[in-house]
C-alpha positions in Angstrom: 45.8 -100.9 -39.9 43.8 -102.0 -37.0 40.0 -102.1 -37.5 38.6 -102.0 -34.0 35.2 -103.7 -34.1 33.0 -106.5 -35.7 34.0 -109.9 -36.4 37.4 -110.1 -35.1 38.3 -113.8 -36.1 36.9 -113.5 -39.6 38.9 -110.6 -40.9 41.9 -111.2 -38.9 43.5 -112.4 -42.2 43.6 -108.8 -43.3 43.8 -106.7 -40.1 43.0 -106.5 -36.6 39.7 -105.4 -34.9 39.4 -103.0 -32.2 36.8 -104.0 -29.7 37.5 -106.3 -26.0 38.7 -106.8 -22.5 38.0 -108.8 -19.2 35.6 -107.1 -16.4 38.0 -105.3 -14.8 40.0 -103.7 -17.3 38.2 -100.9 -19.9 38.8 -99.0 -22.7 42.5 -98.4 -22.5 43.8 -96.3 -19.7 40.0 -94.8 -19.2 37.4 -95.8 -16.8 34.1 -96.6 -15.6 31.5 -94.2 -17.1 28.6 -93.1 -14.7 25.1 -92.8 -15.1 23.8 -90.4 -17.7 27.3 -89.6 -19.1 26.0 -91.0 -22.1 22.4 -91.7 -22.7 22.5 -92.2 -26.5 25.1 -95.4 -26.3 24.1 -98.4 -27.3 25.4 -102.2 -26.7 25.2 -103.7 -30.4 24.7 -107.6 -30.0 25.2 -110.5 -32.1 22.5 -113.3 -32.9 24.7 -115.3 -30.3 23.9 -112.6 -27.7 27.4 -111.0 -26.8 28.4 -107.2 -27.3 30.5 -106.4 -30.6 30.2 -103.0 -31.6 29.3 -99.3 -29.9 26.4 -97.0 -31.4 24.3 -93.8 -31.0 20.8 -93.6 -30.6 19.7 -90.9 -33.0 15.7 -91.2 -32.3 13.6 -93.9 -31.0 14.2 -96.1 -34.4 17.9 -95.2 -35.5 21.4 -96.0 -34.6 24.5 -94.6 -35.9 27.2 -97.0 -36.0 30.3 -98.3 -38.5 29.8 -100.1 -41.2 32.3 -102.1 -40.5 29.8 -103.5 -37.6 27.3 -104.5 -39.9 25.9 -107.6 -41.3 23.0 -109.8 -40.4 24.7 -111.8 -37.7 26.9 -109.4 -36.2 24.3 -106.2 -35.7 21.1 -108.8 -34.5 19.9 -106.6 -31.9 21.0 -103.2 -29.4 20.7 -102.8 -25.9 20.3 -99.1 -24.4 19.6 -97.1 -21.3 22.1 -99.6 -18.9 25.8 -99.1 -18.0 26.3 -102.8 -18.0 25.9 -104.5 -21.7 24.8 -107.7 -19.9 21.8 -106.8 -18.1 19.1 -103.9 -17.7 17.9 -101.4 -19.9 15.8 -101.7 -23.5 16.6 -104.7 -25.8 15.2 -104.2 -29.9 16.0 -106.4 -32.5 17.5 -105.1 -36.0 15.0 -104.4 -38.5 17.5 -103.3 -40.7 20.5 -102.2 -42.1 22.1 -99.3 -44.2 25.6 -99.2 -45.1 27.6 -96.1 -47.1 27.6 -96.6 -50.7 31.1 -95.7 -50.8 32.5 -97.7 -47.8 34.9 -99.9 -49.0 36.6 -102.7 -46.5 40.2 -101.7 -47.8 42.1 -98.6 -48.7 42.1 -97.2 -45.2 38.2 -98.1 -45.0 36.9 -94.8 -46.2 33.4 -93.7 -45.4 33.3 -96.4 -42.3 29.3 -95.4 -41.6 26.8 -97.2 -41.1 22.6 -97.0 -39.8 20.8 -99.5 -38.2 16.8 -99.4 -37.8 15.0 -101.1 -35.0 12.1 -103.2 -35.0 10.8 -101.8 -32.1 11.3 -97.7 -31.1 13.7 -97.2 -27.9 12.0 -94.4 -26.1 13.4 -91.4 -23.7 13.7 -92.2 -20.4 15.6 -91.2 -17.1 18.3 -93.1 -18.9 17.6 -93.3 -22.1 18.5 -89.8 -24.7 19.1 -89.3 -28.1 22.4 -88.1 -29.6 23.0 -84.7 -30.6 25.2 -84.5 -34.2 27.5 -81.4 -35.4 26.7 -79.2 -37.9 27.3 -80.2 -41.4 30.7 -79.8 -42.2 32.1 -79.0 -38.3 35.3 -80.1 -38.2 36.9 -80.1 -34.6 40.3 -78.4 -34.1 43.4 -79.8 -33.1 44.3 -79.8 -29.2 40.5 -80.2 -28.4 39.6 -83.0 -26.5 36.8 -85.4 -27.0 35.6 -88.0 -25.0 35.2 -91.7 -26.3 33.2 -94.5 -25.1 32.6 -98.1 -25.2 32.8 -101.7 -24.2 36.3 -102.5 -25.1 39.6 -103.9 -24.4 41.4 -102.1 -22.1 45.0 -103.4 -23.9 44.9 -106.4 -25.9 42.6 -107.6 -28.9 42.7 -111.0 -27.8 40.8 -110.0 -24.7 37.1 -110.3 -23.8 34.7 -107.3 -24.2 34.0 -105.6 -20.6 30.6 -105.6 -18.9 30.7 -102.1 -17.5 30.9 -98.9 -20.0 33.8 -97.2 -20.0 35.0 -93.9 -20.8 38.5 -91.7 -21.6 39.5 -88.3 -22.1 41.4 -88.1 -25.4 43.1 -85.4 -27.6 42.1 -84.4 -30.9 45.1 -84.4 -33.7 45.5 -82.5 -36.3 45.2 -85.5 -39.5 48.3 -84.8 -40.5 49.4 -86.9 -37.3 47.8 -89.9 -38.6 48.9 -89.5 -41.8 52.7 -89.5 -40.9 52.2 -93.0 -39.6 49.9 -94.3 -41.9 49.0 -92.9 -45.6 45.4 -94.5 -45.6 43.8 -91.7 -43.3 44.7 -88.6 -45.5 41.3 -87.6 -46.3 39.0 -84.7 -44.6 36.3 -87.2 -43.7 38.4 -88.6 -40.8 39.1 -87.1 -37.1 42.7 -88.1 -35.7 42.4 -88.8 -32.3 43.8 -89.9 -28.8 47.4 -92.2 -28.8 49.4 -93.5 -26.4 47.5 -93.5 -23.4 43.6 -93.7 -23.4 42.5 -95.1 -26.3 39.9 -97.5 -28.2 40.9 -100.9 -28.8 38.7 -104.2 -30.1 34.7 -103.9 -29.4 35.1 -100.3 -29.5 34.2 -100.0 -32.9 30.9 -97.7 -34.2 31.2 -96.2 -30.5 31.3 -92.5 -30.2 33.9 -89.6 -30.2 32.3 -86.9 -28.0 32.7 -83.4 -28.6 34.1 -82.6 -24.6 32.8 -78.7 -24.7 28.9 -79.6 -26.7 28.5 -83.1 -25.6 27.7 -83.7 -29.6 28.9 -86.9 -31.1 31.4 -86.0 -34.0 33.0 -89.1 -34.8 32.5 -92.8 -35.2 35.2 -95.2 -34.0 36.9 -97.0 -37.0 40.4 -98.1 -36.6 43.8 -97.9 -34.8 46.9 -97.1 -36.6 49.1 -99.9 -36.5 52.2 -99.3 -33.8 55.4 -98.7 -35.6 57.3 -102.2 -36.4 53.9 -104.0 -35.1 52.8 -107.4 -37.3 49.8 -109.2 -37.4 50.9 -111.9 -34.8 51.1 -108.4 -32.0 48.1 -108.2 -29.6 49.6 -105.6 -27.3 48.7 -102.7 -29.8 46.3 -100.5 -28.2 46.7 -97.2 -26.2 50.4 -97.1 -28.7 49.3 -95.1 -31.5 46.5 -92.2 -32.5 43.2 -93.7 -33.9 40.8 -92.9 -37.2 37.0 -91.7 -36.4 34.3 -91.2 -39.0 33.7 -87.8 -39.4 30.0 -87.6 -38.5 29.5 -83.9 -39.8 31.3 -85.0 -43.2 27.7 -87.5 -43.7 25.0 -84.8 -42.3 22.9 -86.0 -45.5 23.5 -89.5 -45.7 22.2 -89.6 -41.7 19.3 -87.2 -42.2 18.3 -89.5 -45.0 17.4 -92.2 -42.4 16.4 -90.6 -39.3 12.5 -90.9 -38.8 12.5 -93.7 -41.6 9.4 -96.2 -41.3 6.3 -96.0 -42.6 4.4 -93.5 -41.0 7.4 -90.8 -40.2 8.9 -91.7 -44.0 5.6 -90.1 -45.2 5.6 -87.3 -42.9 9.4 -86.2 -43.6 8.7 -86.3 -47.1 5.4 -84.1 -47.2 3.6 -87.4 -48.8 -0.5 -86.6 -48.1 -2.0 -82.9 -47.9 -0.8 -81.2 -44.7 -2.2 -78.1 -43.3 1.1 -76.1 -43.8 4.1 -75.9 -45.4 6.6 -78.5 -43.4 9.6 -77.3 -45.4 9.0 -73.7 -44.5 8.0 -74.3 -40.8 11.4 -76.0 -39.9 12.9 -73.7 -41.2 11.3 -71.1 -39.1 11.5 -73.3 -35.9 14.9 -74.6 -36.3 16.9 -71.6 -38.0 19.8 -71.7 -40.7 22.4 -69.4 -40.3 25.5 -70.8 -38.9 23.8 -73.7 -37.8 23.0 -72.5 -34.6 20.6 -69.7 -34.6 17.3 -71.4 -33.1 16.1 -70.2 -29.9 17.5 -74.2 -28.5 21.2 -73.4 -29.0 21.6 -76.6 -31.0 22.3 -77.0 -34.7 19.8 -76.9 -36.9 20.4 -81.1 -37.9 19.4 -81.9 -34.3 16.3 -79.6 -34.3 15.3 -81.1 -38.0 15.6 -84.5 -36.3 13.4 -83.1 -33.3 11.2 -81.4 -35.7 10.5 -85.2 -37.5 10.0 -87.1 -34.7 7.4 -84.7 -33.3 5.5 -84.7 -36.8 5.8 -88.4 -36.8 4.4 -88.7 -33.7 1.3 -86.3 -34.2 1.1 -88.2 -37.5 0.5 -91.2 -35.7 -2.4 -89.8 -33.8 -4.3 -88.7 -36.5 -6.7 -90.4 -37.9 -5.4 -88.9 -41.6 -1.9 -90.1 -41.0 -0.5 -86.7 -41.3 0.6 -83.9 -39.0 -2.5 -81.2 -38.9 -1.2 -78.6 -36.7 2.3 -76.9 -36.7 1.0 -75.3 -33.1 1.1 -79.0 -32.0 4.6 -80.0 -33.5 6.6 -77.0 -32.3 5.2 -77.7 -28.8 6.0 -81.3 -28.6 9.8 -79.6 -30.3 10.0 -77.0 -26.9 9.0 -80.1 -24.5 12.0 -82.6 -26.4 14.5 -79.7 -26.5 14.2 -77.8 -23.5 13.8 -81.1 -21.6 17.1 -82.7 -23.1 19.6 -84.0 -21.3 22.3 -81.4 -20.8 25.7 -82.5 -20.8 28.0 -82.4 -17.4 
């Protein structure tokens, strides 16, 4: 097993991490991503400054990530809006950091999911969105195609990570594929993807797998599958073999558990003070339930709830109360987020 992101030299006792390359190469067999292909990415840095992990912008104060990708040093701060990790866009330190409570770093490194929260909120911009998720429990079918993302190696771990995003086209497998090569990833909380060919390789971990038809994110890069007859000592391993993603829709309520979180939007998510309406029962009005996609938006009803949060956290913090007074307000500030989101090519 091939982990493909965090800190490559301390855990290459035990595996490999996917996650580099020089400028001109990219993630393997892909290429250079353009402006707006994917607003939600994000650059994780270390305290030393350089790239080592991928994420999604979920709102202004959340990223999605691996676990794998998290710790103190190696998850400092996240640059977004900006093609090139080096330069440009919006820089915000970690404020903190939330791993699953059942990741474990062996075993096929089940439940590989991570959040990070920012000290400082990341706002929409020209180039700046916010990623939409799958419904709870979506689970994408074989011979779809995703896209993946990220500031990887285009073939060998032992390279550096690139400065311009990168992007592939990659097949979706059924997870029986990854299981004939490696036991570890038989469980439904997993998507089997790509192979030989484009692929993720070192620095691409906690980047995004990219639903190709709804532009919704439904899997987290975790690791590659080692090559048949590969050891430790190989570096030429990526773009051989299909890879492991999170799952995202198989964590809907770990993720919805953190989005919004801080003081002020904590209190509003969880009804804390008296409101003038029922917040429970008003998003579920605005958003829908049935199927997960029966609001007037055409996006599931996670990605509305999120919208729904933000916009009472916001009105929150313009009262003088602390709380959301008016549901009139909220659901306009939802129609304005929604209707102007970025709509994928």
């Amino acid at each position: 097993m091939m982990w493909i992101g965090a800190a490559a030299l301390a855990l290459l006792q035990c595996s490999l991490l996917a996650g580099a390359a020089t400028i001109d190469k990219r993630i393997v067999n892909g290429e250079v991503a353009k402006a707006g292909d994917f607003p939600f990415i994000v650059s994780i840095r270390r305290q030393d400054g350089y790239h080592n992990c991928g994420g999604a912008l979920l709102d202004s104060t959340t990223v999605l990530t691996a676990a794998h990708c998290m710790n103190d040093w190696y998850s400092f701060s996240v640059r977004a809006g900006t093609l090139n990790q080096t330069t440009g866009g919006v820089v915000a330190e970690v404020a903190s950091r939330k791993i699953h409570p059942e990741y474990k770093k062996s075993d096929g490194v089940p439940n590989d999911i991570g959040i990070l929260k920012l000290k400082t909120p990341i706002e929409r911009n020209e180039t700046i969105g916010y990623a939409k998720l799958p419904a709870s429990g979506f689970d994408p079918k074989a011979k779809s195609t995703a896209l993946i993302a990220g500031w990887g190696s285009a073939k060998k771990w032992t390279s550096g990570e690139v400065q311009m995003l990168n992007k592939a086209v990659v097949p979706v497998l059924a997870r029986q594929d990854c299981v004939k090569l490696d036991a570890k990833a038989d469980r439904d909380s997993i998507i089997c993807a790509a192979g030989a060919g484009p692929n993720i390789c070192i620095y691409d971990s906690g980047g995004p797998l990219v639903d190709q038809n709804t532009g919704e994110v439904i899997g987290i890069s975790s690791w590659i599958i080692d090559p048949p007859g590969s050891t430790i000592a190989d570096t030429d391993v990526c773009g051989k073999t299909p890879s492991v993603f999170t799952r995202v829709s198989s964590y809907t309520s770990f993720i919805n558990e953190s989005l919004g979180q801080g003081k002020q939007s904590s209190d509003v998510a969880k009804g804390q003070g008296k409101q003038s309406f029922d917040m429970a029962k008003e998003m579920v009005k605005i958003c829908g339930t049935e199927n997960g996609r029966t609001n007037k938006y055409g996006v599931t009803v996670a990605e509305c709830i999120r919208e729904f949060k933000l916009c009472a956290t916001e009105e929150a913090g313009k009262s003088k109360a602390g709380k959301a007074q008016e549901i009139g307000v909220i659901a306009d500030c939802v129609d304005r987020k929604l209707d102007d989101r970025p709509v994928w090519p």
